[in-house]
KOLVO-94022 format. One record per residue: x, y, z of N, C-alpha, C in turn; residue in three letters; residue number from 1. Coordinates in Angstrom, 1 decimal, decimal comma, always signed. Layout:
! KOLVO-94022
[[X Y Z] [X Y Z] [X Y Z] 'ALA' NUM] ...
! end
This chain:
! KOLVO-94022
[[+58,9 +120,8 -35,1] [+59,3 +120,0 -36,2] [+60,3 +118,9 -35,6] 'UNK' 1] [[+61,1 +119,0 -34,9] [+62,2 +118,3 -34,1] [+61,5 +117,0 -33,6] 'UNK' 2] [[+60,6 +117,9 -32,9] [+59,5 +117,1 -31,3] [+58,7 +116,2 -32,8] 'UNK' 3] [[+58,1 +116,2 -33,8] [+57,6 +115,6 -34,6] [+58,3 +114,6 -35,1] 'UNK' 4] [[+59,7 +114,6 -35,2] [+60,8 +113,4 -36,3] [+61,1 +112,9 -35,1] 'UNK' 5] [[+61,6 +113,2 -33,9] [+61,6 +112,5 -32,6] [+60,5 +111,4 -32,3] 'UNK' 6] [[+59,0 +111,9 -32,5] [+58,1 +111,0 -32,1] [+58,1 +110,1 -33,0] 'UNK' 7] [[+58,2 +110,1 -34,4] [+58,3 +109,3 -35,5] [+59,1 +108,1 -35,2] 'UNK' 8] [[+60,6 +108,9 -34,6] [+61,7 +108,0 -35,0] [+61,6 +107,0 -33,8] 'UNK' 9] [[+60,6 +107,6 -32,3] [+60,4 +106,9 -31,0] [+59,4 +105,4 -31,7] 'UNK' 10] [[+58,5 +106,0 -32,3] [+57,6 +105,0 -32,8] [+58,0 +104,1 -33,9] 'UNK' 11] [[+58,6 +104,3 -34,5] [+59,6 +103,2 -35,7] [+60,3 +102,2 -35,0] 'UNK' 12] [[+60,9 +102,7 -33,8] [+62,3 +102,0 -33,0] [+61,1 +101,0 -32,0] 'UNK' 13] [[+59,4 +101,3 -31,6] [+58,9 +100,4 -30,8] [+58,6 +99,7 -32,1] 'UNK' 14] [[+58,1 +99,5 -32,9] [+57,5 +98,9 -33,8] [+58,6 +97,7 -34,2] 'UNK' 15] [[+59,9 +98,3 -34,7] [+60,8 +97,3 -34,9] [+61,0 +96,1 -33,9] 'UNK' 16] [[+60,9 +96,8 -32,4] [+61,4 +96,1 -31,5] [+59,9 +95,0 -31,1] 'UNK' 17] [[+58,5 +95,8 -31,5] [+57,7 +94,7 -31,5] [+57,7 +93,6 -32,4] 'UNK' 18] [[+58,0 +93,8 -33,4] [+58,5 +92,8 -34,5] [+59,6 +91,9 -34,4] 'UNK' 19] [[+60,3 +91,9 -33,8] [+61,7 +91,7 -33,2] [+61,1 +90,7 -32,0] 'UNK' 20] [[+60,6 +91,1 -31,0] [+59,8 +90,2 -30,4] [+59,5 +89,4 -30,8] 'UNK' 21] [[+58,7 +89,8 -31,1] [+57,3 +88,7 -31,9] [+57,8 +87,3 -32,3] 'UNK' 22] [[+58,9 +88,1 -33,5] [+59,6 +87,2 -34,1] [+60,7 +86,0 -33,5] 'UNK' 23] [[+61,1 +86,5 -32,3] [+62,1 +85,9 -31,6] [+60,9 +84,9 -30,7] 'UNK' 24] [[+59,8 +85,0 -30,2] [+58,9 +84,3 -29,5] [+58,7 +83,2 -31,1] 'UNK' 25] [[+58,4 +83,5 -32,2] [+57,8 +82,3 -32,8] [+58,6 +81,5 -33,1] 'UNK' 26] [[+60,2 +82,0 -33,6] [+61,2 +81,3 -33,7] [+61,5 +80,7 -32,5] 'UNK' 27] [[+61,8 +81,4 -31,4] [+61,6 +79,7 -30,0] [+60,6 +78,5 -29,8] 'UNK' 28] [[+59,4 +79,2 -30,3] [+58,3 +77,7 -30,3] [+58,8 +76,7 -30,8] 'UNK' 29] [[+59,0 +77,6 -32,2] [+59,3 +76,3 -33,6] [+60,7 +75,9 -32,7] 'UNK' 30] [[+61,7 +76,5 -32,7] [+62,6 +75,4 -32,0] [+62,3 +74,6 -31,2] 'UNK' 31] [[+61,4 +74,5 -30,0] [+61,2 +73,8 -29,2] [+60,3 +72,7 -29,6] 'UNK' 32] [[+59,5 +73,1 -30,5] [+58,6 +71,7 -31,3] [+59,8 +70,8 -32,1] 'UNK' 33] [[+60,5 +71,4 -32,6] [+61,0 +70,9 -33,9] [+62,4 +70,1 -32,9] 'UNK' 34] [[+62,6 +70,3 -31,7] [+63,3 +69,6 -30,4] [+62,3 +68,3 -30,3] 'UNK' 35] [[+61,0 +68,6 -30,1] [+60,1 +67,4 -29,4] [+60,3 +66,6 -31,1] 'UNK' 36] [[+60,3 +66,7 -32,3] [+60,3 +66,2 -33,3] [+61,4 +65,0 -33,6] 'UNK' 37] [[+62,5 +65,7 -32,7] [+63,8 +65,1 -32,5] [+63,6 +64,0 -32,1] 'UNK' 38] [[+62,6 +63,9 -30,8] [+62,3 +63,2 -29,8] [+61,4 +61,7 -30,7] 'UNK' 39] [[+60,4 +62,5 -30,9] [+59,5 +61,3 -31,6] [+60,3 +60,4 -32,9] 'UNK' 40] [[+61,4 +61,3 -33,6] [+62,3 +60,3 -34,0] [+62,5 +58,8 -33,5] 'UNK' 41] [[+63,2 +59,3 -32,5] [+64,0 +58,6 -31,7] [+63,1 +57,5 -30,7] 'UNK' 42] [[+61,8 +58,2 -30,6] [+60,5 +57,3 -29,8] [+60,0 +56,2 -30,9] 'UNK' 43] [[+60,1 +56,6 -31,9] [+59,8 +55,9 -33,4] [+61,0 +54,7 -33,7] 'UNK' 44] [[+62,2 +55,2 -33,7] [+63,3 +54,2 -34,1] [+62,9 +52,8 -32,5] 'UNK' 45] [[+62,6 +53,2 -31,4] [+62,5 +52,6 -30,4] [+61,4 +51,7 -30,4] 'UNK' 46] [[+60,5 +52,4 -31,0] [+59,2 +51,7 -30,9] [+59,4 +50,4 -32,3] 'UNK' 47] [[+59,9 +50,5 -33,4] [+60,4 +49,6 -33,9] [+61,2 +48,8 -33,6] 'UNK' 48] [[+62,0 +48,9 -32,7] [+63,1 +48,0 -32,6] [+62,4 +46,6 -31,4] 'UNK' 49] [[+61,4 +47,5 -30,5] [+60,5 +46,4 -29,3] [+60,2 +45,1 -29,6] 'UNK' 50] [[+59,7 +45,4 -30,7] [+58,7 +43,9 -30,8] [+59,6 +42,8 -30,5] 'UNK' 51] [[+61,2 +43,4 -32,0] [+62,0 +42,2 -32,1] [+62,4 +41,7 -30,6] 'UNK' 52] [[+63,1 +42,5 -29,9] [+63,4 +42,3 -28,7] [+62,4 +41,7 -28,0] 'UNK' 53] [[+61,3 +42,1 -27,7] [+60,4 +41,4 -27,0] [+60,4 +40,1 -27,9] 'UNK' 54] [[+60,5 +40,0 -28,9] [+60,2 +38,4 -29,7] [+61,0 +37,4 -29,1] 'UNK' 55] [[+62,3 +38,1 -29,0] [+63,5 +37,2 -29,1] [+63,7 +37,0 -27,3] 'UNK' 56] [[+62,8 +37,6 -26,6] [+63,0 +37,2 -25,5] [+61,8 +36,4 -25,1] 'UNK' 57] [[+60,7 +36,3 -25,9] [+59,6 +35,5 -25,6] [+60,3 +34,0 -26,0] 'UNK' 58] [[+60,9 +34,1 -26,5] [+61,5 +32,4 -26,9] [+62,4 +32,2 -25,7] 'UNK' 59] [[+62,9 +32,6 -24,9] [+63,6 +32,3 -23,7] [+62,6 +32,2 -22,3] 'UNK' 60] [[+61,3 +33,7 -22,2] [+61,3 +33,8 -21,3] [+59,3 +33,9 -21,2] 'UNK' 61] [[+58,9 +32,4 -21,9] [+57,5 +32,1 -22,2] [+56,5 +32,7 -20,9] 'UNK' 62] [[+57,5 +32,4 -19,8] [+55,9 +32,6 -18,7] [+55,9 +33,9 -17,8] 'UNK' 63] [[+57,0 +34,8 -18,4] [+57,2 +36,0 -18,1] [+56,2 +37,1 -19,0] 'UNK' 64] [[+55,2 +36,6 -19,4] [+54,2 +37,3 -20,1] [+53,4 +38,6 -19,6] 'UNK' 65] [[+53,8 +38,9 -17,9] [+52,9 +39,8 -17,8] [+53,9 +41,2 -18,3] 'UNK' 66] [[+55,3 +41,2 -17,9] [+56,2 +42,0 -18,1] [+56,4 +42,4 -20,0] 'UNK' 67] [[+56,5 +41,6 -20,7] [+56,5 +42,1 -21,8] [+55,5 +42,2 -22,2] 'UNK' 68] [[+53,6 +41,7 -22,2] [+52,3 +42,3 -22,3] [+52,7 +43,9 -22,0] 'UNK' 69] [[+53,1 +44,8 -20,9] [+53,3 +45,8 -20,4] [+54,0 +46,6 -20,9] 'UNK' 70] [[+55,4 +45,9 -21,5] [+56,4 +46,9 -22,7] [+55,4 +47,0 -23,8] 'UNK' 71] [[+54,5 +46,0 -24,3] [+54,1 +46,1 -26,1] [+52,7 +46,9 -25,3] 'UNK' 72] [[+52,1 +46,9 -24,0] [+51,1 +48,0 -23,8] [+51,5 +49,5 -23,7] 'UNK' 73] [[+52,8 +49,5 -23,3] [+53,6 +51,2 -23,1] [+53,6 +51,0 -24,5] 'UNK' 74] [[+54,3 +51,1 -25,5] [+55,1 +51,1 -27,1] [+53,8 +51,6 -27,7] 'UNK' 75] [[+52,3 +50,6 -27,5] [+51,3 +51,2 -27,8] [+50,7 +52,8 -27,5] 'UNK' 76] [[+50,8 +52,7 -26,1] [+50,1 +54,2 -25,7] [+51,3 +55,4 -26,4] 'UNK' 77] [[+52,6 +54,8 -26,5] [+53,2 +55,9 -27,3] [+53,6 +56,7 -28,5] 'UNK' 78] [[+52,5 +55,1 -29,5] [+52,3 +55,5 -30,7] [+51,0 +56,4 -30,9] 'UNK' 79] [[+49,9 +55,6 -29,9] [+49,0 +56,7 -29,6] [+48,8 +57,7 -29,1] 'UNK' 80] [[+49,9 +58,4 -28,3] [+49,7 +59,7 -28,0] [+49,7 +60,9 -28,6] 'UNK' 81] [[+48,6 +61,8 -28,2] [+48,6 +63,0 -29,6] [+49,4 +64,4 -29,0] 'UNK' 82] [[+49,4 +65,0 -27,5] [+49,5 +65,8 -27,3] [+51,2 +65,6 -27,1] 'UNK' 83] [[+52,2 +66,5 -27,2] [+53,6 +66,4 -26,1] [+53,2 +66,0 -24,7] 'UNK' 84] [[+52,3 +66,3 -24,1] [+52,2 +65,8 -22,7] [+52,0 +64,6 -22,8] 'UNK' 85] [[+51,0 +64,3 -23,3] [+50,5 +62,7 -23,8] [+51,7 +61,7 -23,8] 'UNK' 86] [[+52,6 +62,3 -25,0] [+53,6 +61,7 -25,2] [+54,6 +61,6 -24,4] 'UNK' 87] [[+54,8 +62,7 -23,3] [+56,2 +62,6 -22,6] [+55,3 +61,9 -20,9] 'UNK' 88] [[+54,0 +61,6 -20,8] [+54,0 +60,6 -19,6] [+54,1 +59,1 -20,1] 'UNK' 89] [[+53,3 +58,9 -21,4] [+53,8 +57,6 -22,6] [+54,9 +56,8 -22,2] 'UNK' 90] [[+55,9 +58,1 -22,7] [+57,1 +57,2 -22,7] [+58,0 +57,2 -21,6] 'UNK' 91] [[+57,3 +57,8 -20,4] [+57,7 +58,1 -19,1] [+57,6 +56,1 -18,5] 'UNK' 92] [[+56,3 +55,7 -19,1] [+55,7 +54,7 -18,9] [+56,2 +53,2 -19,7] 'UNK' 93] [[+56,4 +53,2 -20,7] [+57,1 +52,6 -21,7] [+59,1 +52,6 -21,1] 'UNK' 94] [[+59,7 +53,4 -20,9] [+60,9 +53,1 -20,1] [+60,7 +52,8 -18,9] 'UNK' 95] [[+59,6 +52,7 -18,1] [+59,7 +52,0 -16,6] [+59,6 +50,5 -17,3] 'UNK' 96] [[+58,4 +49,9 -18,5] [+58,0 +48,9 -18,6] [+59,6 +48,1 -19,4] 'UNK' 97] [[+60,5 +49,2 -19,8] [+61,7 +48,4 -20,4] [+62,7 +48,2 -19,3] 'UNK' 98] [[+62,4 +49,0 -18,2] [+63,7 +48,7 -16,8] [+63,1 +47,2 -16,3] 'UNK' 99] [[+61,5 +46,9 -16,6] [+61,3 +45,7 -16,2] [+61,3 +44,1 -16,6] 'UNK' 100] [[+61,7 +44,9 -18,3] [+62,2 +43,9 -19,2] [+63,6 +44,0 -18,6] 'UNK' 101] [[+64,7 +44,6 -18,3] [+65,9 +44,7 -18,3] [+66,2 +43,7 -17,0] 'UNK' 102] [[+65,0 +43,8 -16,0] [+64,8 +42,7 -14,6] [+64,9 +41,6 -15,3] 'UNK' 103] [[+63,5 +41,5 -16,0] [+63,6 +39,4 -16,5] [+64,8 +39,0 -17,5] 'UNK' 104] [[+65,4 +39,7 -18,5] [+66,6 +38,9 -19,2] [+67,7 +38,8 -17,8] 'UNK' 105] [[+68,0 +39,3 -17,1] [+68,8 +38,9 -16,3] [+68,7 +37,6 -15,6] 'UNK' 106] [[+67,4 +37,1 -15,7] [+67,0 +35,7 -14,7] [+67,5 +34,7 -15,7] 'UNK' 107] [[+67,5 +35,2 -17,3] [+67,8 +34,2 -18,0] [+69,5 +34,6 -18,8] 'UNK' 108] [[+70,6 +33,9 -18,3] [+71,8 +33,8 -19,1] [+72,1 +32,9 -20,1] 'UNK' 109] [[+71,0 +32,1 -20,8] [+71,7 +31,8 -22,0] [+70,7 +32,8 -22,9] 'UNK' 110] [[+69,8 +33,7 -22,4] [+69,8 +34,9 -23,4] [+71,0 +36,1 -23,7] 'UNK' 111] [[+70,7 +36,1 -22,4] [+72,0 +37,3 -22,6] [+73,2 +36,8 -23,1] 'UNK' 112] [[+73,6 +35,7 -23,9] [+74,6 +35,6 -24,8] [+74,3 +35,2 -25,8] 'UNK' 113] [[+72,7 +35,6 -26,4] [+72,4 +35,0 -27,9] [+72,7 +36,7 -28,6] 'UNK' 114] [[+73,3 +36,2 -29,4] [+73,7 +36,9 -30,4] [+72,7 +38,4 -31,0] 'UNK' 115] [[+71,8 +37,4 -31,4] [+70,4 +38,6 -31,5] [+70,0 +39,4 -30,7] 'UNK' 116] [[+70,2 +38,9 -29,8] [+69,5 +39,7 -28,5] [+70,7 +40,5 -27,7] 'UNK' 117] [[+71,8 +40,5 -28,1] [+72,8 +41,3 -27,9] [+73,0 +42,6 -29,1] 'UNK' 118] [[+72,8 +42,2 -30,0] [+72,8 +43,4 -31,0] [+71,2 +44,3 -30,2] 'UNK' 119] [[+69,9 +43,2 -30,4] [+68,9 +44,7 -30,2] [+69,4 +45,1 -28,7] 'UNK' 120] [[+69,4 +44,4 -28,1] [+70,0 +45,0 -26,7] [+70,9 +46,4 -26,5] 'UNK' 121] [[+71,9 +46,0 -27,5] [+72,9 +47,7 -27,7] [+72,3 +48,8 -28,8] 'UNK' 122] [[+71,1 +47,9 -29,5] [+70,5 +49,0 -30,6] [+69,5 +50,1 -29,3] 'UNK' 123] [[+69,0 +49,3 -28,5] [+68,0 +50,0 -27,7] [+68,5 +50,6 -26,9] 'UNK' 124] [[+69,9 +49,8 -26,3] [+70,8 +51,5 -25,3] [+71,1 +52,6 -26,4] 'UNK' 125] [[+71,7 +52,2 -27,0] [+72,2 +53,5 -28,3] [+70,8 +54,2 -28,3] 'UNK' 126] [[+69,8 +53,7 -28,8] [+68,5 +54,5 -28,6] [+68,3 +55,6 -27,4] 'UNK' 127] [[+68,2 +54,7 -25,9] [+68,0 +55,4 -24,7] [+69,0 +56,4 -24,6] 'UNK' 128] [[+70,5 +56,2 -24,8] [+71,3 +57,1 -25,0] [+70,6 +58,9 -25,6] 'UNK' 129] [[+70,5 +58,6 -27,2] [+69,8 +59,0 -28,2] [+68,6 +60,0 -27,6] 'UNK' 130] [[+67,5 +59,3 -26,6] [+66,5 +60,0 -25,9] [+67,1 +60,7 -25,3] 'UNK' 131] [[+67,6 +60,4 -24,3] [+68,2 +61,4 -23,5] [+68,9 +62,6 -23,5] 'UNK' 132] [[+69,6 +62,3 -24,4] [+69,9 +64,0 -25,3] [+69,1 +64,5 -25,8] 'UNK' 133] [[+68,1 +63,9 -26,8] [+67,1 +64,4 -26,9] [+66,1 +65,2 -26,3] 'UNK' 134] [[+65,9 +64,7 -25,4] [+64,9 +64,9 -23,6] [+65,4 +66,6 -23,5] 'UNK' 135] [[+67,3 +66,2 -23,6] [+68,4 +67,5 -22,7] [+68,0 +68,5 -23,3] 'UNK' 136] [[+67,5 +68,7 -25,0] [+67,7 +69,5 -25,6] [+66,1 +70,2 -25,9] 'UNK' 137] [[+65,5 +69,3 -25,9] [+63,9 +69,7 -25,5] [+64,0 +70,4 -24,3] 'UNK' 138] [[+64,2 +70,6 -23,5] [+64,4 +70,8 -21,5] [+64,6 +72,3 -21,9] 'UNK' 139] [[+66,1 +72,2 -22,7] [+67,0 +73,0 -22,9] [+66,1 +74,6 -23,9] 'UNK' 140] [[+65,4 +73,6 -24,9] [+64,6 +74,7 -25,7] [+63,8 +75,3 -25,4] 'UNK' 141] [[+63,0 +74,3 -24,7] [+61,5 +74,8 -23,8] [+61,9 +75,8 -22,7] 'UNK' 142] [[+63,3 +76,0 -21,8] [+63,3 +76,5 -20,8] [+63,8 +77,7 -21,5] 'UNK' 143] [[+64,1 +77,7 -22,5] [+64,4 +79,0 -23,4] [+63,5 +79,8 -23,8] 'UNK' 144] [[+62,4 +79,0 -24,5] [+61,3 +79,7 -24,8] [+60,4 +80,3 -23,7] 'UNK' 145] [[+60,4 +79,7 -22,6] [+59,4 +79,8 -21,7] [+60,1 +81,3 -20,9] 'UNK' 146] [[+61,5 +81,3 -21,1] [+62,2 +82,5 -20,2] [+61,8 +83,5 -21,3] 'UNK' 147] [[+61,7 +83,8 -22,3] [+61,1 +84,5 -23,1] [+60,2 +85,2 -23,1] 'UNK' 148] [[+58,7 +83,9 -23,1] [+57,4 +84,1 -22,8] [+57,0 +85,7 -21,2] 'UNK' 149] [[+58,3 +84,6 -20,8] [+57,6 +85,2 -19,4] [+58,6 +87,1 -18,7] 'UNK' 150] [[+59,5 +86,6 -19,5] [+60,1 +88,3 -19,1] [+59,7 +89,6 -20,1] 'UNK' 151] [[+59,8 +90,7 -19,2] [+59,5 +92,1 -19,2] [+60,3 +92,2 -20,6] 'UNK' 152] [[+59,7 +93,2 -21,6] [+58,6 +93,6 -21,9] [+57,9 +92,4 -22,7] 'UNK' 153] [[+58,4 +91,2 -23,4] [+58,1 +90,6 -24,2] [+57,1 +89,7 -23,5] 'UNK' 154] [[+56,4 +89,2 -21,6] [+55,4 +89,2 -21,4] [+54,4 +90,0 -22,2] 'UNK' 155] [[+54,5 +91,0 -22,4] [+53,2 +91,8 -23,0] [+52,9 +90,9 -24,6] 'UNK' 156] [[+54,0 +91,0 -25,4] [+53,4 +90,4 -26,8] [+53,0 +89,0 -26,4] 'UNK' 157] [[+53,9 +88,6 -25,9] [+53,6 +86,8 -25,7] [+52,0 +86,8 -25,1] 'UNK' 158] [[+51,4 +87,8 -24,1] [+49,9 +87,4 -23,8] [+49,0 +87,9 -24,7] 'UNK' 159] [[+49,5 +89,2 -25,7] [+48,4 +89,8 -26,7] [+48,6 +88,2 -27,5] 'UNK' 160] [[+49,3 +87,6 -28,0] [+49,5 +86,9 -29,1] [+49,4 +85,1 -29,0] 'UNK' 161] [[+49,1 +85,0 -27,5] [+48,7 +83,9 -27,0] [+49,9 +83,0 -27,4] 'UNK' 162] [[+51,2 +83,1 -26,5] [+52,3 +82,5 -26,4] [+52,3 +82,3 -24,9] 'UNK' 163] [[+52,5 +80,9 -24,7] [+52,2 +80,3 -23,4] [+53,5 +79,6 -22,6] 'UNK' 164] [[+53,6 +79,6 -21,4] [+54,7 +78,4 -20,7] [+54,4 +77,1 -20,9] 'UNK' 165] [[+55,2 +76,5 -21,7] [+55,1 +75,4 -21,9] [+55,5 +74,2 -21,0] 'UNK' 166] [[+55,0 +72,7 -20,8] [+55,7 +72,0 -19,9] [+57,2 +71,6 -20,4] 'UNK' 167] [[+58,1 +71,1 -19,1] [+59,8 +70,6 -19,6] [+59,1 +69,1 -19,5] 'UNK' 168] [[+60,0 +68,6 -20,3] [+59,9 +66,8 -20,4] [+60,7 +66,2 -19,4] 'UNK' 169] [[+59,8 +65,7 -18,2] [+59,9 +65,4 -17,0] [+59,1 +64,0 -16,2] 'UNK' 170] [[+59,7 +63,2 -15,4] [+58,9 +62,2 -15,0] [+58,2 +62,5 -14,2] 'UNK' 171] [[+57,9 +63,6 -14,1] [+56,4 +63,6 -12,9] [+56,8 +62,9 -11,5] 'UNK' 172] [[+55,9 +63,8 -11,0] [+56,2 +64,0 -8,9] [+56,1 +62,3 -8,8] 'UNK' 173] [[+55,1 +61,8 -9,6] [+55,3 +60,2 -8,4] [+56,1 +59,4 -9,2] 'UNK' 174] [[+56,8 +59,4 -10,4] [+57,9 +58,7 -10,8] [+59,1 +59,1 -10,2] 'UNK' 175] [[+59,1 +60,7 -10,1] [+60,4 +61,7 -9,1] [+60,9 +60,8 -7,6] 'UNK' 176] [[+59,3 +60,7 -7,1] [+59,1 +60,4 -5,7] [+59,6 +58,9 -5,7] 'UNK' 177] [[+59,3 +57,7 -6,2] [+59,2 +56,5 -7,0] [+61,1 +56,4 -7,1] 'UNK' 178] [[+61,6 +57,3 -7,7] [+63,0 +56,9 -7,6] [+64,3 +57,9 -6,7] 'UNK' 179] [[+63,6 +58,8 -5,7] [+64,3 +59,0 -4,6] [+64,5 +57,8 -3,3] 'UNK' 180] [[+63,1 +57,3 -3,5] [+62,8 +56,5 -2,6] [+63,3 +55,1 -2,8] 'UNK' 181] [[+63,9 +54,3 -4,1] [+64,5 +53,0 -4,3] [+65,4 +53,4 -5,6] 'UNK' 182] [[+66,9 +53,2 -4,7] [+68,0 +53,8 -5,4] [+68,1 +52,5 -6,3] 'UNK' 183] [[+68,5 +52,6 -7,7] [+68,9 +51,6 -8,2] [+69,5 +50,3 -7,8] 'UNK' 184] [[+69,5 +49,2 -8,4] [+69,6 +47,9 -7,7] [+70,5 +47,4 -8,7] 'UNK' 185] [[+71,9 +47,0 -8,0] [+72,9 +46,1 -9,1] [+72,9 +45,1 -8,6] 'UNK' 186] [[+73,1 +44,4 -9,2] [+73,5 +42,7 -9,4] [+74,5 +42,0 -10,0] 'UNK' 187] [[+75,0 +41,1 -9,5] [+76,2 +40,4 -10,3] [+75,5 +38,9 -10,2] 'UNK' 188] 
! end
């Protein structure tokens, strides 16, 4: 009778603790989606703010057309992107094409003191700012969930129940490689 309430009370305590699992793997997904959510925010307030800026520098900077063609072609592929991966080489690709906008207003100084173009200018750092924490906290979610996924014993539920390692939001080996190799460039 003992050895019978013992095995009960052994099997109650796995049961809870598989539910307990379970539960703690689905509640990290959702945080870590509902992180990339943050993100698309923030990729959205960005992607609205481009055009202006690109407007207001096409009236300064007419024959520099291939560089902002390239920002309003990244902004696109970022509204098009369906997958998180999709989206985080997107906008991997869309901030290189704005470091290159950030090259041509510097050739022109009576932009950089028009007024408009100083406001979207600090709207779009506040933004990048904005990503970037963003980015931190995605990184931060995903590497949480994924330490989850992958340790003893809750590997077992995560593979019965098809909970996977997910990717961190990262520039990729030849953007990585791309800026070990050419350290930032100032100018006065």
């Amino acid at each position: 009778m003992l050895g019978f309430i013992l095995f009960i009370g052994i099997i109650v305590l796995i049961v809870f603790w598989l539910i307990s699992a379970y539960n703690s793997l689905v509640s990290l997904r959702n945080r870590r989606e509902q992180s990339f959510a943050d993100i698309d925010v923030q990729l959205r307030q960005r992607n609205d703010l481009i055009p202006a800026l690109v407007e207001t520098v096409k009236g300064y900077a007419n024959h520099e057309k291939e560089t902002l063609d390239r920002v309003i072609q990244a902004r696109n592929s970022v509204q098009s992107a369906g997958t998180i991966s999709d989206k985080i080489v997107a906008d991997n690709q869309l901030t290189q094409a704005l470091s290159g906008l950030r090259i041509t207003v510097e050739a022109y100084p009576d932009l950089k003191a028009n007024q408009n173009f100083l406001q979207l200018q600090n709207e779009v750092s506040d933004i990048e700012n904005k990503l970037a924490a963003a980015r931190r906290f995605f990184n931060s979610a995903t590497t949480e969930y994924n330490n989850a996924v992958e340790v003893f014993p809750n590997n077992l539920i995560a593979k019965r129940y098809n909970f996977s390692k997910e990717p961190l939001y990262s520039l990729g080996n030849e953007r990585r490689a791309e800026m070990n190799e050419q350290p930032p460039q100032i100018k006065f």
